[in-house]
C-alpha positions as CSV (number, residue, x, y, z in Angstrom):
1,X,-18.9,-11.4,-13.8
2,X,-17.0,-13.9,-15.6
3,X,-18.6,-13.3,-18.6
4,X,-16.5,-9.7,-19.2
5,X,-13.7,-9.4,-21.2
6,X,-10.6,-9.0,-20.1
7,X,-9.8,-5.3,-21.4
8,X,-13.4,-4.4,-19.7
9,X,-12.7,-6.7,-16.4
10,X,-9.0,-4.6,-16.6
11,X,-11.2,-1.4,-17.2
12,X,-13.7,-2.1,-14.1
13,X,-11.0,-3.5,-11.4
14,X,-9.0,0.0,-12.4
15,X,-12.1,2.3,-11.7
16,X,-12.7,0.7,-8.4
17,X,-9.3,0.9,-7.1
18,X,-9.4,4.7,-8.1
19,X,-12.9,5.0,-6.1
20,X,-11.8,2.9,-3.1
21,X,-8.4,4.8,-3.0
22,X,-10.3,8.3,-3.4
23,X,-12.7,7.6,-0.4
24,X,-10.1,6.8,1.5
25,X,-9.1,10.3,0.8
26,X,-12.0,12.1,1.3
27,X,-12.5,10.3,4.5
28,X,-9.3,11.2,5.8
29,X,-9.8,14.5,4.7
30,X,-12.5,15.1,7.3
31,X,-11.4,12.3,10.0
32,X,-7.7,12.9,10.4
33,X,-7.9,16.8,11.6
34,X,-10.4,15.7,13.5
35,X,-8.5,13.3,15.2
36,X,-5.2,15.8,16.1
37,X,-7.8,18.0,17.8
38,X,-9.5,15.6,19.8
39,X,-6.3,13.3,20.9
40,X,-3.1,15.6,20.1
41,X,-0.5,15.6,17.6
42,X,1.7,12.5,19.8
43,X,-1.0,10.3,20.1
44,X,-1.8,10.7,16.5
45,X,1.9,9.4,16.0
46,X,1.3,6.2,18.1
47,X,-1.4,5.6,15.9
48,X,1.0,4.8,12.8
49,X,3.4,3.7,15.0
50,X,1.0,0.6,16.4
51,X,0.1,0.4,13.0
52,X,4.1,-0.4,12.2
53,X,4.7,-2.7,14.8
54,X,1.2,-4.6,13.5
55,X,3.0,-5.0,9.8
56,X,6.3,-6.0,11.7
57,X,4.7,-8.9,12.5
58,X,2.9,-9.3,9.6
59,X,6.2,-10.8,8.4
60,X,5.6,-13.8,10.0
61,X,2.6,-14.4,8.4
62,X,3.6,-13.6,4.9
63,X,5.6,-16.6,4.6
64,X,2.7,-18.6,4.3
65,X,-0.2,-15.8,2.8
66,X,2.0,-13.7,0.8
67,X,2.2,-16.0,-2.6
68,X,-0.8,-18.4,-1.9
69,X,-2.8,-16.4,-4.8
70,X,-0.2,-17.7,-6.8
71,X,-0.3,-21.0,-6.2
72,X,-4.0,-21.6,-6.0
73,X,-4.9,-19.6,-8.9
74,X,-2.1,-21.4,-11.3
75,X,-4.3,-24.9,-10.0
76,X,-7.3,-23.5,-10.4
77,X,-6.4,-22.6,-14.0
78,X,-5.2,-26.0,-15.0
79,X,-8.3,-27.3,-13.7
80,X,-6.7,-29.0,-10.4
81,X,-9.2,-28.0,-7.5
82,X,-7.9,-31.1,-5.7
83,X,-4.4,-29.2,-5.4
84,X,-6.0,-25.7,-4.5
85,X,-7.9,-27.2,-1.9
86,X,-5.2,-28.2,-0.5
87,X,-3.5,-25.0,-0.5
88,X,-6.1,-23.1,0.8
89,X,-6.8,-25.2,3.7
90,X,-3.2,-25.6,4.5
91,X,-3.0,-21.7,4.5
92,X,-6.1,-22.0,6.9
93,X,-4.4,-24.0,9.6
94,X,-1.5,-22.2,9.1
95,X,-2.5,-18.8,10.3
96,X,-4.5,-20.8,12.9
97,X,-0.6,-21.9,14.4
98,X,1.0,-18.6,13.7
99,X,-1.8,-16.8,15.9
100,X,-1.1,-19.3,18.6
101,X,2.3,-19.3,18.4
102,X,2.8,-15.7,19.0
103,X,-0.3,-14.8,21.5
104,X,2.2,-14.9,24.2
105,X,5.1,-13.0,23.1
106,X,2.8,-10.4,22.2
107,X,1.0,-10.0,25.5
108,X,4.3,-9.4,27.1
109,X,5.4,-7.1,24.6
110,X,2.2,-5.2,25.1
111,X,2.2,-5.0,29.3
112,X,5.9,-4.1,29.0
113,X,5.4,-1.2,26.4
114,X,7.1,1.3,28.1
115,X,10.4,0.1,28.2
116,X,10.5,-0.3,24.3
117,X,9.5,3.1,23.1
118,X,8.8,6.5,24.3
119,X,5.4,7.1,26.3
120,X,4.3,9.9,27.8
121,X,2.4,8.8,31.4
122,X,-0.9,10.5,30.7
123,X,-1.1,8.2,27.5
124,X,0.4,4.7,28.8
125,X,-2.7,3.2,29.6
126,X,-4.5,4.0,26.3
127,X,-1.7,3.5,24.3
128,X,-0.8,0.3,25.7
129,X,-5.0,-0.9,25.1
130,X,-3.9,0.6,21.2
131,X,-1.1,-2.1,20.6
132,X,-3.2,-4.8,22.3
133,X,-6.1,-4.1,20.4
134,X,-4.0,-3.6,17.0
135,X,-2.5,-6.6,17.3
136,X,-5.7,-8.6,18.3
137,X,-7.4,-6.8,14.9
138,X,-4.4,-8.2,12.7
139,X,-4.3,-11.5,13.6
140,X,-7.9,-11.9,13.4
141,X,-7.0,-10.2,10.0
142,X,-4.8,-12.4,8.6
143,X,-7.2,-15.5,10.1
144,X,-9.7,-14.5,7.9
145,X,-7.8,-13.3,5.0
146,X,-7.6,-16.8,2.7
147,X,-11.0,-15.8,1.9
148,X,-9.9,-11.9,0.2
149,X,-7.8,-14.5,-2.4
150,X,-11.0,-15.0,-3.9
151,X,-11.1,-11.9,-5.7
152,X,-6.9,-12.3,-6.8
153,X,-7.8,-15.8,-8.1
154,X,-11.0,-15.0,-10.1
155,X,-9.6,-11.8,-11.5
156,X,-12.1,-9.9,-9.8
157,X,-10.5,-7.1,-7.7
158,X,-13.0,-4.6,-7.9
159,X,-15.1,-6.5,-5.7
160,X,-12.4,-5.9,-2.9
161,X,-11.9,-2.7,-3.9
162,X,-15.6,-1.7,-3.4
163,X,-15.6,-4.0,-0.3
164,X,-12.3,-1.3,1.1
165,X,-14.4,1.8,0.6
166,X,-17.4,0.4,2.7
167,X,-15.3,-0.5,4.9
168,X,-13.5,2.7,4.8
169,X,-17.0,4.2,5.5
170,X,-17.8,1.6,8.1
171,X,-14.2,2.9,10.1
172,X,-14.9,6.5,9.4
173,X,-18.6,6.3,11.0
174,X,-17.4,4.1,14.4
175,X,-14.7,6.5,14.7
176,X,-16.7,9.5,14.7
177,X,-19.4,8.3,16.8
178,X,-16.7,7.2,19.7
179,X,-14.9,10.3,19.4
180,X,-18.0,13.1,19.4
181,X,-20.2,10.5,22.4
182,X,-17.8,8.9,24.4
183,X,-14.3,10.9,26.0
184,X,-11.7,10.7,23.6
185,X,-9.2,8.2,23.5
186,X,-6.5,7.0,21.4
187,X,-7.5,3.2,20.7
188,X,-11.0,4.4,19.0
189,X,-9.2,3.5,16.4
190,X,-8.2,0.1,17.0
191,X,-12.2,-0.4,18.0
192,X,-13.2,1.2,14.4
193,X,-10.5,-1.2,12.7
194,X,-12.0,-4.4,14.5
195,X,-15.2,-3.7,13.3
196,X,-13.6,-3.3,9.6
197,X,-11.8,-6.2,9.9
198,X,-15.5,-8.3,11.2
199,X,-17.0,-6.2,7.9
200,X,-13.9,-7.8,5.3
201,X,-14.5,-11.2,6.6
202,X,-18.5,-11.5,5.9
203,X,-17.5,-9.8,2.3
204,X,-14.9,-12.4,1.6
205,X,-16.7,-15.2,2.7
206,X,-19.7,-14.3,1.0
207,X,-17.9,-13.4,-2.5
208,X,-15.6,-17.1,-1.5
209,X,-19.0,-19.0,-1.7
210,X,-20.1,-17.4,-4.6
211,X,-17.2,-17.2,-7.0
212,X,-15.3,-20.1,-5.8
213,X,-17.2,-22.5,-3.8
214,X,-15.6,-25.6,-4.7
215,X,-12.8,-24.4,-2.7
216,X,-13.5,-25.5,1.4
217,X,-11.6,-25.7,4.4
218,X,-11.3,-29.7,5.1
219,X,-9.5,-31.3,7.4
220,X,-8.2,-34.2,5.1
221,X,-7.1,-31.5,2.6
222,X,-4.4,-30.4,5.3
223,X,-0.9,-31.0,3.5
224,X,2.4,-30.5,5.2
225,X,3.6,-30.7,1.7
226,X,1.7,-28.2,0.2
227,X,2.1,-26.1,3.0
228,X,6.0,-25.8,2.9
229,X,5.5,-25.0,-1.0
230,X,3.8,-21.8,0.1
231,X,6.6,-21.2,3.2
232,X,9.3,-21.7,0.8
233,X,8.5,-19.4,-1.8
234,X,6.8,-16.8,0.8
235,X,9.4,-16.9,3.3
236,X,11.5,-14.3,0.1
237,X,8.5,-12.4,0.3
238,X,8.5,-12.4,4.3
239,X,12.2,-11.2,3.8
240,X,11.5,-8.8,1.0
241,X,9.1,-7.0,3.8
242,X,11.4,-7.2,6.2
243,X,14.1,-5.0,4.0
244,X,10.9,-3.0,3.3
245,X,10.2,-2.3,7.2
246,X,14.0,-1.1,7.4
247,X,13.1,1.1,4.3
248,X,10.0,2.8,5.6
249,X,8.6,1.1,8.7
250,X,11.4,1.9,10.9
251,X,11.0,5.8,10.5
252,X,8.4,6.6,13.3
253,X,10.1,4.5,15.4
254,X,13.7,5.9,15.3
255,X,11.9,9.4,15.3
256,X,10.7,8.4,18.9
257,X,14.0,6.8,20.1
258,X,16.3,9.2,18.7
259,X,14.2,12.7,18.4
260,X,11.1,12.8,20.7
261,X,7.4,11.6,20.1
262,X,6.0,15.1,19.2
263,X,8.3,14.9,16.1
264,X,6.9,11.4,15.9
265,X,3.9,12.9,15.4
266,X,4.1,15.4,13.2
267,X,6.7,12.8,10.5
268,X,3.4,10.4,11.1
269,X,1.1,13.2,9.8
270,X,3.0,14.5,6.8
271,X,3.5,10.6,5.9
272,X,-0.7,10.6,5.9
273,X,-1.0,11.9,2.5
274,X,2.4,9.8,0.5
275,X,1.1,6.5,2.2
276,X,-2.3,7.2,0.7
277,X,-0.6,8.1,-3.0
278,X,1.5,5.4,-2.4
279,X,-1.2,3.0,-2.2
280,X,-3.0,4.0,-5.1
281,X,-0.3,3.5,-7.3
282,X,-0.4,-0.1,-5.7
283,X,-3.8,-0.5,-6.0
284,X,-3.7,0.7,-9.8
285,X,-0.9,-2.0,-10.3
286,X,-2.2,-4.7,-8.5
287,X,-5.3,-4.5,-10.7
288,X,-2.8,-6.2,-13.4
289,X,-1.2,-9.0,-11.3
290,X,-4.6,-11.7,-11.9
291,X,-4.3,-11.4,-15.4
292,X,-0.7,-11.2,-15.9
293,X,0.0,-14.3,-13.4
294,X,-3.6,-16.1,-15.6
295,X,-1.2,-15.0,-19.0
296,X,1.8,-17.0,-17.4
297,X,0.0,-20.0,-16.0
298,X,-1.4,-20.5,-20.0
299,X,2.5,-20.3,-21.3
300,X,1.3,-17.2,-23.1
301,X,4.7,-14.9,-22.7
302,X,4.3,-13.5,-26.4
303,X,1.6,-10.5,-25.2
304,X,3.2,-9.9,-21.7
305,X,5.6,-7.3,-22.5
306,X,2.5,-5.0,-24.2
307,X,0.3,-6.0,-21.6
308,X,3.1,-4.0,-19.4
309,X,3.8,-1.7,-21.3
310,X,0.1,-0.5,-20.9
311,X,-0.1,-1.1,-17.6
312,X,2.9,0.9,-17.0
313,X,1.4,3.6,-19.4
314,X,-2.2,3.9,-17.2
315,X,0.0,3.5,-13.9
316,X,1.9,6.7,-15.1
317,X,-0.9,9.0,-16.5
318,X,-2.9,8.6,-13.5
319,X,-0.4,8.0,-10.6
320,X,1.4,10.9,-11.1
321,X,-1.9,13.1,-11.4
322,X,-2.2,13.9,-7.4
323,X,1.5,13.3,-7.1
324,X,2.3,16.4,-8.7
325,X,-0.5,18.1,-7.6
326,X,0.0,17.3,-4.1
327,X,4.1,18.6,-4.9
328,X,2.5,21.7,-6.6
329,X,-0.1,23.1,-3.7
330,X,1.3,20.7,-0.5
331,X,1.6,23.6,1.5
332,X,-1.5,25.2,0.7
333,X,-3.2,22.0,2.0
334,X,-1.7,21.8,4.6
335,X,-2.0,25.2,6.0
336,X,-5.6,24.7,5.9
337,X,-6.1,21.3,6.7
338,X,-4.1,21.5,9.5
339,X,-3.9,25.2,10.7
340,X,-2.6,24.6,14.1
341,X,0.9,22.7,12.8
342,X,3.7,23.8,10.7
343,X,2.8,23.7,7.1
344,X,5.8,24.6,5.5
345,X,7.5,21.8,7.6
346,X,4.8,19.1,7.1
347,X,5.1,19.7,2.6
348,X,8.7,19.5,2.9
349,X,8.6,16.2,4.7
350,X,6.0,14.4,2.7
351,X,8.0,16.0,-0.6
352,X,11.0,13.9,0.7
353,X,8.5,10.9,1.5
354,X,7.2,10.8,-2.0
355,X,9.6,12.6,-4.5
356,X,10.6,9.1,-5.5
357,X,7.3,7.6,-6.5
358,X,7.0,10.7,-8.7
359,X,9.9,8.7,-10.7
360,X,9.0,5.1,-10.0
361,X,4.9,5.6,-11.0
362,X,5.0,4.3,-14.3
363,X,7.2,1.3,-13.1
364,X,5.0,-0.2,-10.2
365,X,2.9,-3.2,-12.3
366,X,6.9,-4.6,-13.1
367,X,6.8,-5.3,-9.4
368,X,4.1,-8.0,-10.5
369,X,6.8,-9.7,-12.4
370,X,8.2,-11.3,-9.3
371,X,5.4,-13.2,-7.9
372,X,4.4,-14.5,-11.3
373,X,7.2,-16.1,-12.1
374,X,7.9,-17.0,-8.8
375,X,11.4,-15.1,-8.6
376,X,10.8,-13.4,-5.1
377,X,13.9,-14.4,-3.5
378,X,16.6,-12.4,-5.1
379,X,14.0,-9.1,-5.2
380,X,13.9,-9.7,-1.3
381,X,17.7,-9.9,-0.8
382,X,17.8,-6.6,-2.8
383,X,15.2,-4.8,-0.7
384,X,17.0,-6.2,2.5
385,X,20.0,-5.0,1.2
386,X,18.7,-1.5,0.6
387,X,16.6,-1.6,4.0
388,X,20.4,-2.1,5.6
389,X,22.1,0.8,3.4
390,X,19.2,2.4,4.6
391,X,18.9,2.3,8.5
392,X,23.0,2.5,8.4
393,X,22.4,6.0,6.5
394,X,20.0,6.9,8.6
395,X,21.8,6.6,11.9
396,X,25.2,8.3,10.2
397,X,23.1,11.7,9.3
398,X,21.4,12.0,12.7
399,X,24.9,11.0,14.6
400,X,27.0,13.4,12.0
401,X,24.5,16.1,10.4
402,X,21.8,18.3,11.7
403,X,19.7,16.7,9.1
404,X,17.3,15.2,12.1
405,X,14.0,14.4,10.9
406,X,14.8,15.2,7.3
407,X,16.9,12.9,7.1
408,X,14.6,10.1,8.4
409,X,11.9,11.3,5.5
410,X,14.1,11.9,2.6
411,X,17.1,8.7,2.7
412,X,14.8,5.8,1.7
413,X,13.2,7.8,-1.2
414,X,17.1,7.8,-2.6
415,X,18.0,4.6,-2.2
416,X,14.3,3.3,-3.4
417,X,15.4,5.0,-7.1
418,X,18.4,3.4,-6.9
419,X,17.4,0.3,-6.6
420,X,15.1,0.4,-9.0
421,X,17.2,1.7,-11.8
422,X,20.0,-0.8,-10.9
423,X,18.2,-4.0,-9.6
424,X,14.5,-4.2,-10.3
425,X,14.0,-3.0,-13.6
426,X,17.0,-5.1,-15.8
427,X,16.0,-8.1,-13.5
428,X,12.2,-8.7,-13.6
429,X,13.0,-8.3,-18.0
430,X,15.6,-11.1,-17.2
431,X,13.3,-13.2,-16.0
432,X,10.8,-12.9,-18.9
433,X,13.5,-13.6,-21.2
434,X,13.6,-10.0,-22.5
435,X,16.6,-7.2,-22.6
436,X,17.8,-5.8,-19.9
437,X,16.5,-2.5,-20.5
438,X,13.3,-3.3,-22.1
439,X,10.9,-2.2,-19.2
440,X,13.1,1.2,-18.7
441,X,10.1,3.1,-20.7
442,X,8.2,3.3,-17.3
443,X,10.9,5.7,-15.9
444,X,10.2,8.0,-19.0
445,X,6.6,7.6,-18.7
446,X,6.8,8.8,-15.1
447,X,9.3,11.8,-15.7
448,X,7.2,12.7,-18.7
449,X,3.6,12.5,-16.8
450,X,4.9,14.0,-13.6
451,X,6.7,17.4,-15.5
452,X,3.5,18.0,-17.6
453,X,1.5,17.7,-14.7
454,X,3.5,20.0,-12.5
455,X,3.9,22.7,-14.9
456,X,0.3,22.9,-15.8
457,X,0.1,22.6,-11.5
458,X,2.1,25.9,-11.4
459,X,0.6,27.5,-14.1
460,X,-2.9,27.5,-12.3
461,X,-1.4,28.5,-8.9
462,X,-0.2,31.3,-10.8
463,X,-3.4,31.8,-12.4
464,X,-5.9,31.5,-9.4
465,X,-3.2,31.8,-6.1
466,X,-5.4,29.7,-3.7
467,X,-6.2,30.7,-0.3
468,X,-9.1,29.0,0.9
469,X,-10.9,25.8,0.3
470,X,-12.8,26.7,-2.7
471,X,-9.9,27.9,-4.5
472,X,-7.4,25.4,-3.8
473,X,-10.1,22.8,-4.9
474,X,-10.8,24.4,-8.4
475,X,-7.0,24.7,-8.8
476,X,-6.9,20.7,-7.8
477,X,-9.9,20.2,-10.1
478,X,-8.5,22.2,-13.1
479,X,-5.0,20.6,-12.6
480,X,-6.5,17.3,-12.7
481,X,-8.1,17.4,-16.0
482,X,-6.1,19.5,-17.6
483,X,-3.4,17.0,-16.6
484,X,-5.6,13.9,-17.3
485,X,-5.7,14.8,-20.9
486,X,-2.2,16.3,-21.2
487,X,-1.1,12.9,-20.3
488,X,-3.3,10.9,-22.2
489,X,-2.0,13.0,-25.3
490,X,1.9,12.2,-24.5
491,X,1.8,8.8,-23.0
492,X,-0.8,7.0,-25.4
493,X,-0.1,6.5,-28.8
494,X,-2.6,7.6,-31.5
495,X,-4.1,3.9,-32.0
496,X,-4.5,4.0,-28.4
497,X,-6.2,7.2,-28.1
498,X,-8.7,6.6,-30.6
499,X,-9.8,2.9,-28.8
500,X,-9.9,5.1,-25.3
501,X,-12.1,7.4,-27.7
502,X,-14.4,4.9,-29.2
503,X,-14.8,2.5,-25.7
């Protein structure tokens, strides 16, 4: 594929994040209801909340992982393969070490499970099998993982995002077949995610050999040197997740300490919707980071601020299109995708959760900024610094308030916005050399696409009133377009509309 353009390579790495993002919905859809039935609304929480504890210690191994895209694909592009070999086997043995180093201090972790969190006795056993197996499937994870910066380095993300929606099929079947033959059990899951994780690794090794096989794993490649160049500038990214684990990760897990794991389950549940949003509008911007890092390498600043300002433009027409529909008819979905649970209490929590990417849509490829020029220290002692304001917040409401659970949902999406507006905007322009304020359009671009889109939203549910699956699904469908358009119209520029028109 490296024949495409870059507008069309932009183009097809866009549509197959949008298609791996929405099977992931439409999987979810059907698998997640499926799940509360079978296991209950609690053990549904542990499910996220194994899944936390697995990112937790993913910070050890993004000090090393976290910018090795960088690194290798700057070599690659001035025609150094010597020097990216040696990255990528260096990150190789690397996770090798990490994996042993921490076998042990997770075991006891695991076997002594109950005296960290909350556990009812009928689920100890299964949930304690959960975190071993979750923990297993991540380290095997990030093992394997210096083969997915194949598709970063070769500006060829679509590849991994059609890889994540057959493996998102892959999970959906092994988890169905567990649940309806065998007696259900909470760490199905896990089992489903180990055979995901075994699917990933053949599709990045395979797309490895083919796009990049000069690159090898060889012994006398190892480099101390080379691996302490990727440590020092990961280790801000290892911090930056850390600050980002006090923003968001840390919410299940107070819920269980301080409320009780029922609640644990129900905040995990109306997170299940804003984590998938969430991670569209990442996967939309991410799409951008290849060539914009490929732009840098080649000293070629003079087009980066219009190749963000249209990547802020796409991130805004299309990431606040299910934003604001899911604002607009939350509780409708709810109610019947979940008819046993509280609907007006799952929309308000998941408005709380996401509110604040409804504002910060059009400004997610900036975050790209940080890595590419290799800034990613200060951005981490700003997220640490909010994840700190954060947990402090936190605790003061529940201690002070009756707040409870909202408050866990709704603090971080407030101090998010603020940071943005007061850190990460005015600094990643800094460090292009640009105004303070010249990437502020993206906050308008959001406001602009998300207020379109939720009046037209209200102006259907007016129209139609949905009260069943067919209904809420042609108001979704109508929304959709009608906002598609809408936004198209008001974001884009004429010139720009009539290239959309003509491609």
């Amino acid at each position: 594929m490296k024949e495409l353009s870059d507008k069309k390579r932009i183009a097809l790495n866009l549509a197959a994040a949008i298609c791996a993002s929405f099977t992931t919905v439409c999987i979810g859809f059907f698998l997640l209801p499926f799940i509360v039935r079978t296991i209950g609304i609690e053990a549904q929480g542990f499910l996220q909340l194994a899944s936390n504890f697995a990112s937790w210690a993913a910070l050890a191994t993004a000090a090393i992982n976290s910018m090795a895209g960088r690194f290798i694909t700057i070599a690659i592009q001035q025609n150094d393969v010597e020097k990216a070999g040696k990255y990528y086997t260096s990150l190789f043995w690397g996770n090798l070490f990490i994996f042993a180093v921490f076998l042990l201090p997770i075991l006891l972790f695991v076997l002594n499970l109950e005296k960290v969190i909350n556990v009812p006795a009928h689920l100890l056993f299964d949930v304690k099998l959960l975190f071993a197996l979750v923990f297993i499937n991540f380290f095997l994870s990030n093992v394997f993982s210096v083969w997915s910066n194949t598709f970063y380095i070769t500006n060829t993300p679509y590849w991994q995002s059609i890889g994540n929606a057959i493996s998102t099929l892959i999970r959906a079947a092994a988890i169905f077949v567990l649940f309806s033959s065998l007696t259900a059990k909470v760490y199905y899951s896990a089992l489903a995610a180990l055979a995901v994780t075994a699917f990933n690794a053949s599709w990045g090794l395979w797309h490895k050999n083919k796009l990049l096989p000069e690159l090898k794993v060889k012994r006398f490649l190892f480099s101390l040197a080379h691996l302490r160049e990727l440590f020092a500038s990961g280790i801000w990214r290892s911090l930056q997740s850390t600050g980002e684990m006090l923003l968001y990760g840390l919410n299940l897990l107070v819920c269980n300490l301080l409320i009780n794991p029922t609640m644990m389950g129900i905040l995990a549940l109306s997170k299940t919707i804003p984590l998938v949003l969430a991670d569209l509008n990442w996967q939309i911007a991410t799409t951008f980071a290849p060539q914009l890092t490929i732009r840098f390498a080649k000293g070629d600043k003079g087009s980066i601020l219009s190749e963000l300002r249209r990547a802020c433009k796409i991130n805004a027409i299309v990431g606040t299109i299910p934003l604001a529909g899911f604002l607009i008819f939350g509780k409708e979905f709810f109610t019947l995708w979940v008819p046993n649970q509280d609907a007006g209490l799952l929309q308000t929590l998941s408005v709380l959760a996401c509110f604040g990417l409804l504002l910060v849509s059009g400004l997610q490829p900036i975050g790209n900024v940080f890595a590419t020029v290799n800034k990613v220290r200060p951005l981490a002692l700003s997220v640490i610094i909010s994840g700190i304001i954060n947990v402090a917040a936190i605790f003061a409401f529940l201690n002070f308030t009756d707040l409870g659970v909202y408050a866990i949902a709704g603090v971080s999406t407030v101090i998010t916005i603020i940071r943005h507006i007061f850190y990460t905007i005015p600094a990643a322009a800094r460090y292009l050399g640009f105004k303070w304020n010249a990437f502020f359009f993206g906050f308008g671009y959001s406001i602009i696409g998300s207020l379109a889109v939720s009046a037209i939203g209200f102006a259907v549910k007016l129209a139609i009133k949905p009260d069943d699956w067919l209904s809420l699904i042609a108001c979704c469908a109508i929304t959709g377009i009608i906002g598609l358009l809408a936004n198209t119209f008001i974001i884009f520029s004429k010139d720009e509309r009539e290239r959309i028109w003509r491609r």
